[in-house]
Wavefront OBJ file of the C-alpha trace (Angstrom):
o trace
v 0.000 0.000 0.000
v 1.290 3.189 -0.876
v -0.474 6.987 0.272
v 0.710 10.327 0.009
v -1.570 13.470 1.234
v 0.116 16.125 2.317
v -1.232 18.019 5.635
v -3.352 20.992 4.483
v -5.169 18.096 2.576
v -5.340 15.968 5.427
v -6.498 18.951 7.789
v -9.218 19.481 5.255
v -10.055 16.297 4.473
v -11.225 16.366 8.179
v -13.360 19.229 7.936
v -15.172 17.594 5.349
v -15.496 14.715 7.500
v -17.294 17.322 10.033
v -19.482 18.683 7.400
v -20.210 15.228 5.933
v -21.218 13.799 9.482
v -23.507 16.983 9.749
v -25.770 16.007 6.542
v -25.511 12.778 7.643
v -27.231 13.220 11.465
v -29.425 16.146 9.876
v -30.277 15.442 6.538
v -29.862 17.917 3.783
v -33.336 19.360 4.588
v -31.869 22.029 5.906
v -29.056 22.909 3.867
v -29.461 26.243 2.611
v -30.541 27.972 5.357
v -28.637 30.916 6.830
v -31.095 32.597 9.416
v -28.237 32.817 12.187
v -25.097 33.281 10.328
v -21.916 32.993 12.687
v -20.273 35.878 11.208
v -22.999 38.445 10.645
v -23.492 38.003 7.079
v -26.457 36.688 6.089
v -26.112 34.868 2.265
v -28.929 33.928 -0.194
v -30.071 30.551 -0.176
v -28.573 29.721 -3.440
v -24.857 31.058 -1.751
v -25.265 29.066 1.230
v -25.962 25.900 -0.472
v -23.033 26.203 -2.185
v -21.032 27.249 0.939
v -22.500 24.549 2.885
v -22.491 21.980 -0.021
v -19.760 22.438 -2.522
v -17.324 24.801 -0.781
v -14.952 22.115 0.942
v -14.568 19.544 -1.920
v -13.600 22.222 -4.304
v -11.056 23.334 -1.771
v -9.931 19.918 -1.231
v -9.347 19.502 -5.188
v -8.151 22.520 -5.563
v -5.243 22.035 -2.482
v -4.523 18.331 -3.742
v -3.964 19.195 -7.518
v -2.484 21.998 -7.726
v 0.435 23.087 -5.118
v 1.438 26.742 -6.062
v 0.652 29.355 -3.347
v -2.246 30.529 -5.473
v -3.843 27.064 -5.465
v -3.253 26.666 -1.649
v -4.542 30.589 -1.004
v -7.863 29.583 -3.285
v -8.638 26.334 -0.903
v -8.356 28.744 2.072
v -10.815 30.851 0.936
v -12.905 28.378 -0.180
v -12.734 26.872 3.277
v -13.015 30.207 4.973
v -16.521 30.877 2.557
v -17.609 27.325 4.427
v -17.664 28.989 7.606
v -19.153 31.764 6.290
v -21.996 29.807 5.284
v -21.911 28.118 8.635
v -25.057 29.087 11.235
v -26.324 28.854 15.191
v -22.533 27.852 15.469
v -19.011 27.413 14.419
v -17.309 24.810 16.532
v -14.397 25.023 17.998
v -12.230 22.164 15.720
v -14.195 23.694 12.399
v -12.036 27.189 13.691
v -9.396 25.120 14.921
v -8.830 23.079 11.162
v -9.688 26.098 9.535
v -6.479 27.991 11.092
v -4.657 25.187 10.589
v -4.982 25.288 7.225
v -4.647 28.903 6.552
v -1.033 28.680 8.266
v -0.211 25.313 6.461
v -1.288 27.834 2.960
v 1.747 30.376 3.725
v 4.380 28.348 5.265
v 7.269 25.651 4.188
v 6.402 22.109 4.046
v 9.421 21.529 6.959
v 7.534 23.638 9.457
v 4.036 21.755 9.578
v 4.675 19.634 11.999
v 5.827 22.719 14.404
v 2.221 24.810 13.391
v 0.068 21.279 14.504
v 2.273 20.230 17.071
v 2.082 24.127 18.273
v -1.468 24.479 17.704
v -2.587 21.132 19.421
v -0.972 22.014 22.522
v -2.127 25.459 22.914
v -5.548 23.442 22.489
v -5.139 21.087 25.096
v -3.518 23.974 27.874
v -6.369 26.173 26.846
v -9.339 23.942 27.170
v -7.669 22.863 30.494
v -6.903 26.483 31.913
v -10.362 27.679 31.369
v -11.756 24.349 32.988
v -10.105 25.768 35.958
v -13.395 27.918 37.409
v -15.565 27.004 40.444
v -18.781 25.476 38.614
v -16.928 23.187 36.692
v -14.800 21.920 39.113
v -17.095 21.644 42.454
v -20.690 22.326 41.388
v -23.460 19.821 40.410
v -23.496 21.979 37.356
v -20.149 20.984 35.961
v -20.335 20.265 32.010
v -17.703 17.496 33.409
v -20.151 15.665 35.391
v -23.279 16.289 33.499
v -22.574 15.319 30.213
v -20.753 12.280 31.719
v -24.284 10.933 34.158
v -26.199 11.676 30.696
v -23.575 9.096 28.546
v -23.621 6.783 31.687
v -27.185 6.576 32.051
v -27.036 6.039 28.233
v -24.930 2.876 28.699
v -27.313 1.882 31.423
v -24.459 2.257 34.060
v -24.815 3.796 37.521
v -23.845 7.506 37.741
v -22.362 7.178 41.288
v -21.394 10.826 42.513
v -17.903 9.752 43.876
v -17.112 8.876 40.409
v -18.668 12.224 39.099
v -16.646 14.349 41.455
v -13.431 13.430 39.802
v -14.341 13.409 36.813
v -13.913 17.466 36.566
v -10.307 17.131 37.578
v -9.515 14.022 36.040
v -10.478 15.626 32.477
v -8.426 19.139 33.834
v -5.601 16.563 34.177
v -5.139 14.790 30.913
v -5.629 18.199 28.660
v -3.094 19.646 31.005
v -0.723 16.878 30.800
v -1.130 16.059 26.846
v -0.202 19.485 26.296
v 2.332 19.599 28.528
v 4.387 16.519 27.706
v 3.660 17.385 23.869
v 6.347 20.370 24.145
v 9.100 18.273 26.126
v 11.817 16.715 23.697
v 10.830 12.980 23.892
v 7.142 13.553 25.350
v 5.359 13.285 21.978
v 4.830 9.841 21.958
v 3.777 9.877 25.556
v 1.386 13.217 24.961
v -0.148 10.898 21.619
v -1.314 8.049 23.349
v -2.931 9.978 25.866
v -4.803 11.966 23.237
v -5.367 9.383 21.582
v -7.559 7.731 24.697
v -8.988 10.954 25.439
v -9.911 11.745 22.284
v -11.481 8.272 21.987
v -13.535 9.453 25.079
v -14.342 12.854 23.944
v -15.288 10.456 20.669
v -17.738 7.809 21.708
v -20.152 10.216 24.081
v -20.547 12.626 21.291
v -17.832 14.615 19.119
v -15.743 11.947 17.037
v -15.765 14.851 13.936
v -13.574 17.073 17.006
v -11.119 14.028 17.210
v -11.046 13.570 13.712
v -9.493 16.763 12.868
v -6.907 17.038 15.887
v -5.886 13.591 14.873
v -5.356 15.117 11.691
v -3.015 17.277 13.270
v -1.297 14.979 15.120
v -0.293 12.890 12.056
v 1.096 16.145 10.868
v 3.484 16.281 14.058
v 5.094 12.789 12.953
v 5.013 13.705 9.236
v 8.775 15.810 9.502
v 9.185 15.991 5.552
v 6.171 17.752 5.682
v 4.394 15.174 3.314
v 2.455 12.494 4.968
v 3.678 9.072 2.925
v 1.247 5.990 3.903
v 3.249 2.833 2.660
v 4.590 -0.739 3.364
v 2.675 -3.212 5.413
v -1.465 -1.356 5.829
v -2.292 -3.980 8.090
v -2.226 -1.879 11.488
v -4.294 1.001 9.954
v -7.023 -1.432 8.656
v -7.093 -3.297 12.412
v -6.963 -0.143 14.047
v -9.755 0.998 11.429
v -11.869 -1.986 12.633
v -11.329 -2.033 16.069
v -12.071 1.903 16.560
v -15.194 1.099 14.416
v -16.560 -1.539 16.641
v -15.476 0.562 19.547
v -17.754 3.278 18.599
v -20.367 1.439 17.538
v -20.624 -0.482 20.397
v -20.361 3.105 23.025
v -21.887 5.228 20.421
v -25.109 7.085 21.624
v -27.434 9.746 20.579
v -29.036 12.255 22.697
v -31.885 9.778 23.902
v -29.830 7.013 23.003
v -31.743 5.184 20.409
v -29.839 4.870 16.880
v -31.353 3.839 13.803
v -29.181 1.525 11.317
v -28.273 4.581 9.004
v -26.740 6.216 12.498
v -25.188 2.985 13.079
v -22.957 2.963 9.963
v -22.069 6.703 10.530
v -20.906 5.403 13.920
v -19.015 2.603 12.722
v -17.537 5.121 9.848
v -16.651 7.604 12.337
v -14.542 5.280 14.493
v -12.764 3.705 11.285
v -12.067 6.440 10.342
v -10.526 8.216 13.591
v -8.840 4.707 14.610
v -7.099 4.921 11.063
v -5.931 8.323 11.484
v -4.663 6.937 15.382
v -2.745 3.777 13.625
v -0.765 6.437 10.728
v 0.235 8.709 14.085
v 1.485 5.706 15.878
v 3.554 3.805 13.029
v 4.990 6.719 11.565
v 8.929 6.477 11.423
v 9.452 9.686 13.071
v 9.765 10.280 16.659
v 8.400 13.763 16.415
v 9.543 17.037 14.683
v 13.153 18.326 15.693
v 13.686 21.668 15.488
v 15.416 22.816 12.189
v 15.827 26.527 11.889
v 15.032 30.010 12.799
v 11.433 29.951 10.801
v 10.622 27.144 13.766
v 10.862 30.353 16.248
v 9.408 32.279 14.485
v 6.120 29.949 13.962
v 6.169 29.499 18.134
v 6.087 33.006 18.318
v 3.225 33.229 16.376
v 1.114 30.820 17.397
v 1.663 31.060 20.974
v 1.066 35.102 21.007
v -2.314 34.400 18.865
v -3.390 31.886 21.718
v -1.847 33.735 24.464
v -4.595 36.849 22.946
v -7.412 34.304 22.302
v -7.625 33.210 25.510
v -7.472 36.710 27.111
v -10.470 37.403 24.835
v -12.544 35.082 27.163
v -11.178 36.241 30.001
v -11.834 39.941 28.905
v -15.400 39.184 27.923
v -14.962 39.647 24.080
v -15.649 36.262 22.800
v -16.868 32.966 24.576
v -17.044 30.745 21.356
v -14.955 29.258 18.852
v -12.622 29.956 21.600
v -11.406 26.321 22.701
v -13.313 26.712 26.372
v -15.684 23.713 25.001
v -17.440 22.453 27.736
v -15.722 24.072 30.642
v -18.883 25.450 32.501
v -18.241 28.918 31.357
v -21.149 31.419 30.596
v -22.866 34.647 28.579
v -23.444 36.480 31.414
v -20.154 35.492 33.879
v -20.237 33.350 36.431
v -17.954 32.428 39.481
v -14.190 34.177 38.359
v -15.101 34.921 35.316
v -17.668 37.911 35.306
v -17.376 39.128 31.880
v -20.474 41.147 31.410
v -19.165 43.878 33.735
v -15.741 44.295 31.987
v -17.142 45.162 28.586
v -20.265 46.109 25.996
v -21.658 42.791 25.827
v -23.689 41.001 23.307
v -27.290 42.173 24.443
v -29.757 39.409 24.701
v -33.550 39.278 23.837
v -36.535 37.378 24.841
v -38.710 36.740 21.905
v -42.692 35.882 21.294
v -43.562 33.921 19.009
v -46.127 35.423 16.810
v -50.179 34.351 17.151
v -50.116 33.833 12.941
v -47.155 31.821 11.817
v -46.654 32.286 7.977
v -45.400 29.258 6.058
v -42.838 31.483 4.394
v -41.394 32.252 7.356
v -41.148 27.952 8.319
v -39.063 27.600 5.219
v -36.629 30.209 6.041
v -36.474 29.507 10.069
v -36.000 26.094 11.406
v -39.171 25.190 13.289
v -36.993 23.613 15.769
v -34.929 26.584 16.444
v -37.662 28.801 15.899
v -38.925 26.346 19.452
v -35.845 27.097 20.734
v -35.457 30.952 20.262
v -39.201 31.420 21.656
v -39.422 29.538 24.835
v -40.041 31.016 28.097
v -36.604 30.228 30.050
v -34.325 31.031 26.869
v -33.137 34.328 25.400
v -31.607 34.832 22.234
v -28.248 36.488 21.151
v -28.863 40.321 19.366
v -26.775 39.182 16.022
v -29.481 36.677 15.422
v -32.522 38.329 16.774
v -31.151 41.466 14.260
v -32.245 38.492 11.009
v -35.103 36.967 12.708
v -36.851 40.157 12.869
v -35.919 41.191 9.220
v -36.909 37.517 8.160
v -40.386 38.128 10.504
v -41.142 41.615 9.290
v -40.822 40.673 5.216
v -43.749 38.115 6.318
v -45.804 40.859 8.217
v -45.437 39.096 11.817
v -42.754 39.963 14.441
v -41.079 37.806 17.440
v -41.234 41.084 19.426
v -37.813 41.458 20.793
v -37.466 42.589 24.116
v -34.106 43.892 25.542
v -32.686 41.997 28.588
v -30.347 42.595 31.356
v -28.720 40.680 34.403
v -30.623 41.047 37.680
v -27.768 39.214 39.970
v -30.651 39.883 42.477
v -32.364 36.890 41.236
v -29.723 35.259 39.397
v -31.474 35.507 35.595
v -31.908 37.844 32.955
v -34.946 40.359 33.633
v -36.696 42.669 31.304
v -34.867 46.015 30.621
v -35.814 49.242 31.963
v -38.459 51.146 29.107
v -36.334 54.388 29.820
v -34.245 54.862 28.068
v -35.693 53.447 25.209
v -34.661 49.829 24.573
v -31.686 49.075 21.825
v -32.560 48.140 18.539
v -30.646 44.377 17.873
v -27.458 44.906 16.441
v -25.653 42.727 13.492
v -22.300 41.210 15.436
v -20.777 38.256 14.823
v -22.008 34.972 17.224
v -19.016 35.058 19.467
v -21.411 34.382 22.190
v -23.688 31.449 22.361
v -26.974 31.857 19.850
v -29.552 30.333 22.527
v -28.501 31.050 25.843
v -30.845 30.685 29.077
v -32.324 32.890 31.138
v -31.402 31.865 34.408
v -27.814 31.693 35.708
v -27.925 29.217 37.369
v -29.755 26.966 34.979
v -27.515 24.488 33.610
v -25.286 25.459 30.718
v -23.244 22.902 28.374
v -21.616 24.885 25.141
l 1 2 3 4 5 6 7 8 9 10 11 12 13 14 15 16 17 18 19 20 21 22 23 24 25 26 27 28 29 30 31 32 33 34 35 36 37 38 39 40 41 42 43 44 45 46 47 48 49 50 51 52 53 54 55 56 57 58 59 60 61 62 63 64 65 66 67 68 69 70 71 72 73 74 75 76 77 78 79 80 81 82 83 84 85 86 87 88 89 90 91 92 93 94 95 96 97 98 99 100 101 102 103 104 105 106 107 108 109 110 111 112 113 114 115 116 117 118 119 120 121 122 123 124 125 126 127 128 129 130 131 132 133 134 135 136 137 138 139 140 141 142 143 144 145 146 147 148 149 150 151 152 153 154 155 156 157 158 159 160 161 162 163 164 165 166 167 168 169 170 171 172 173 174 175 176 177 178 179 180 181 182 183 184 185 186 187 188 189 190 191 192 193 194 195 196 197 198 199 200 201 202 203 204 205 206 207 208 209 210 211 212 213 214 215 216 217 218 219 220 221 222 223 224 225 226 227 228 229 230 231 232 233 234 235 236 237 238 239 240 241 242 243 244 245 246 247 248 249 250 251 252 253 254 255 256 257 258 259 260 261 262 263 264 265 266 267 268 269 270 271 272 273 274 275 276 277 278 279 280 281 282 283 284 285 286 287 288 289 290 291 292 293 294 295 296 297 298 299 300 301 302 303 304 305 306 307 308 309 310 311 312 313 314 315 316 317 318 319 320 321 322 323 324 325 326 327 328 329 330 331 332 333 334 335 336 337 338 339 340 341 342 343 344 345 346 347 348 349 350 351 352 353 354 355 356 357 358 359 360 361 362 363 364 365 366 367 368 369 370 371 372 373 374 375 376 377 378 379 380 381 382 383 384 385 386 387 388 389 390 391 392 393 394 395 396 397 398 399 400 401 402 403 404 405 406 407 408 409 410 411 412 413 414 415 416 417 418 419 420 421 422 423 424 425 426 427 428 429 430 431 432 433 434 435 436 437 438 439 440 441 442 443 444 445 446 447
């Protein structure tokens, strides 16, 4: 068997993994639709389809046939118009592969496996570090212990609360040490395997598409010729492939844990194809990249800074998503050290009504299901999307209503704004802050 990819293909391959796992859980019913655009720019339907559709093959052929700068510039942008396209949410490894790439597009071959090795461990330290808050670690709230009762109870296992209080640190532990032991010379091996089980984990109770594309990366970190050459004896990657299948689709749940047979095969896909990806990491003849010359520093420098200032953008209040603090208890209106609505302007939140008359117009341009969502009682809804809702209400004569909302910390939830001064009008910003958010503080929060 003989493979080569290089690792801006690779990197994108496994976004398209992500987007093909999305049409597969949702369907394509919904493709097209653009009512909560992440970055503030709402496209036609015909524009979305394509971004949502199209945009990510073309950048993969583009980026695997032809290897000038221009080529590998065009299949950024064509990833970049992807996430454009995106809506409700860009994740955190869709941002994460995304960057990747983009600094793959304008660097050496020779320096790859510094940007993923760089980039993976300023993942790990920064999902750990912002882990570190009070409700995560010793709250019943913790994302740590909730979403681990709700996988437990979907494996029909006890949830016993001595088990879910270490669970919080135990998780703090391994991001903390895989990142960690990733930048000591002769950790990388040590700092894979551990990812590799953690990302297995993080895998089989919900988010394989995640591990997909930071094993993606990690292949790049024992790739040193910057080309990632797949040849010789295949067997390991095809047992790994089948073990990692039957792995997930064994411990593969949905929400309410039923799965149909088409979910089934995604599951079994999904694990092939992450246990594949684990196999290439672990048989690859190198022991890790070595550091080579001054453009090495240089690529530390930059990725570390641009970290370094993401993560003081959660801290400062300017951003809470596509920020790496997945599921670290953190939320829109602060909470425990991190109070970030008094430090800045931001995002204003809105309860909405939903309208007496629903128009079927407005059903094919809304998702019902959101459209639930975004109406309910206990949940308020982010300005950038109430700012298209209403324009996508008032072209069908109906409105949602919007009514401004501030933090009482009286009683812990978001209240109705004062009528004087007049209330804002919903502004167009980019979804840096959670779409859907709920009303209550100390309701339970997960994203």
């Amino acid at each position: 068997m003989a493979f080569q990819i290089t690792p801006m293909a690779l990197v994108i391959s496994s976004l398209l993994f992500h987007q093909i796992n999305r049409h597969w859980e949702y369907g394509l019913s919904a493709v097209g639709q653009h009512f909560a655009p992440v970055f503030g720019i709402r496209l036609p339907r015909v524009a979305a389809i394509a971004g949502q559709v199209a945009a990510l093959p073309l950048a993969l052929l583009t980026v695997s046939t032809a290897h000038s700068l221009a080529g590998r510039l065009t299949a950024v942008a064509l990833a970049f118009y992807w996430i454009l396209a995106t809506h409700r949410r860009l994740s955190d490894h869709s941002w994460l592969g995304w960057v990747a790439a983009a600094v793959m597009a304008v660097t050496p071959a020779g320096i790859h496996p510094f940007v993923a090795r760089d980039l993976l461990a300023c993942v790990y330290l920064t999902a750990a570090l912002l882990k570190v808050n009070d409700e995560y670690l010793f709250t019943e709230r913790s994302a740590g212990r909730i979403v681990t009762a709700h996988y437990l109870q979907l494996l029909g296992l006890p949830a016993r609360p001595a088990f879910l209080k270490t669970v919080a640190a135990s998780v703090i532990v391994a991001e903390f040490t895989a990142g960690v032991t990733l930048l000591v010379p002769g950790g990388e091996l040590w700092s894979l395997w551990l990812a590799i089980l953690m990302h297995l984990a993080f895998g089989v109770s919900g988010n394989l598409p995640f591990s997909v594309v930071a094993m993606a990366l990690w292949v790049t970190v024992f790739s040193p010729d910057g080309t990632i050459d797949i040849s010789g004896d295949a067997g390991p990657v095809w047992l790994a492939a089948l073990l990692a299948g039957l792995v997930a689709l064994t411990l593969g749940r949905t929400a309410t844990g039923r799965r149909s047979r088409r979910w089934l095969v995604k599951d079994f896909y999904q694990g092939a194809v992450y246990g594949a990806l684990c196999a290439v990491a672990v048989v690859s003849r190198a022991e890790g990249p070595a550091p080579r010359s001054s453009h090495v520093m240089l690529v530390h420098g930059l990725v570390w800074t641009a970290f370094v200032v993401n993560f003081l953008l959660v801290v400062t209040g300017v951003k809470l998503e596509w920020a790496f603090a997945m599921f670290t208890s953190l939320r829109p209106f602060g909470r425990s050290w991190l109070e970030r609505h008094r430090l800045m302007d931001w995002p204003r939140y809105y309860a909405l009504t939903l309208p007496a008359r629903i128009p079927k117009s407005l059903l094919r341009e809304i998702d019902p299901e959101f459209l639930y969502l975004a109406t309910r009682a206990e949940n308020v809804v982010h300005e950038g999307v109430v700012y298209h809702l209403e324009a996508t209400a008032r072209k069908c004569d109906v409105s949602f209503a919007p009514q401004a909302m501030t933090v009482d910390l009286g009683v812990r939830e978001l209240v109705p704004a004062p009528a004087d001064p007049p209330q804002p009008a919903p502004r167009r910003r980019l979804l840096a802050y959670p779409a859907i958010a709920p009303k209550s503080l100390d309701r339970r929060y997960l994203v």
